[in-house]
C-alpha angles and dihedrals in degrees: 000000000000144000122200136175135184152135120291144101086332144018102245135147115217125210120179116195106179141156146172126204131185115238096201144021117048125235090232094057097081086133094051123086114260124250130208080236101064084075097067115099128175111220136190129197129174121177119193129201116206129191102206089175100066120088092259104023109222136187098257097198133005111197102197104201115189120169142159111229126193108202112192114232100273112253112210114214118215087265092056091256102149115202135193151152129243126182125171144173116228138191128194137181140155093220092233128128130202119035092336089063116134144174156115144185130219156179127208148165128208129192106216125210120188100185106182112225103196123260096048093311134137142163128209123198112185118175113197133200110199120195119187121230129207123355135351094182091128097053104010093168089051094109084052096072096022109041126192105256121081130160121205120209127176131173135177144072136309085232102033154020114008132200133187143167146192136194142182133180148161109221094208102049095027093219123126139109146257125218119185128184123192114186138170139184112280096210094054093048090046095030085243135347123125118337097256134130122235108229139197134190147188132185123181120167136044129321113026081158135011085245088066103034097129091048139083118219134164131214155175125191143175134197139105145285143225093201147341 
């Protein structure tokens, strides 16, 4: 969970509110013989986007992202390199009707790389292929400004600075977008103080929320995390 704000092509406010939870297997259960099920997970995101300038100050969209992942039991190379596969199907929708309809389902697979850097450091490189399922008739230009290729990286630290990044494009149309987060751990920037994470985050291309799919924005915004 976060909540940034910051200057840009509006004057919106984001909150991000997200899990993940294993449907099977027990962490308690080391002893016992794996499963395949014990890779399926159920998750839950749902990013608000708040204008705090008007009079009233409504969420002015609320993009509402369930999905089921299945995540392969992680196989560790003799340099540390730990490699898996995750696929997923996703829906999203913004829960709107009318013109401001918008949604979209969705399969995907990404090959996942944890390659270990030395001094608590890692970095993660997921590319990702994303193939939509059922009907676009609300938005049937969506994959033009969204594509279906992406790639996630993310370096830095358990206890430290943290980098991550990720990107979407349509190869044909060249549009897409980029959305990058840096944290780090509140207490050790202040000495003390809540266990947050202060976050940063910037967006440039097409699509920050379904709303929007069809516009570019950029943005830059600061605030602080529960998790990440």
């Amino acid at each position: 969970m976060y909540a940034v704000y910051g200057p840009g092509t509006n004057t919106e406010a984001r909150i991000q509110l997200s899990f993940e939870y294993r449907l099977f297997g027990s962490r308690h259960a080391a002893d016992l013989p794996g499963s395949w099920r014990d890779g399926l997970h159920l998750a839950y995101t749902q990013r608000m986007f708040w204008d705090l300038r008007a009079r009233s100050m409504p969420f002015r969209n609320i993009d509402y992202q369930p999905e089921i992942i299945y995540v392969t039991p992680s196989k560790v190379l003799e340099n540390g390199i730990s490699l898996a596969l995750q696929g997923g199907l996703r829906h999203e929708s913004n829960g709107r009707d009318g013109d401001d309809s918008r949604s979209i389902n969705s399969i995907y697979i990404a090959p996942m790389a944890a390659i270990p850097l030395g001094q608590d450091r890692r970095l993660m490189i997921a590319p990702r292929l994303t193939f939509p399922v059922g009907s676009t008739s609300g938005n049937p230009d969506i994959l033009h400004y969204r594509g279906n290729t992406g790639l996630f990286v993310q370096y830095g630290e358990e206890n430290g600075w943290r980098l991550s990044a990720t990107t979407r494009l349509n190869l044909s149309s060249g549009k897409g977008a980029v959305n990058a987060d840096l944290s780090y751990p509140l207490p050790r920037l202040l000495g003390g103080g809540p266990d947050l994470y202060l976050f940063v985050q910037g967006f440039a291309g097409y699509g920050e929320n379904l709303l929007d799919y069809n516009r570019s924005t950029t943005r830059l915004r600061i605030g602080f995390a529960l998790v990440r």
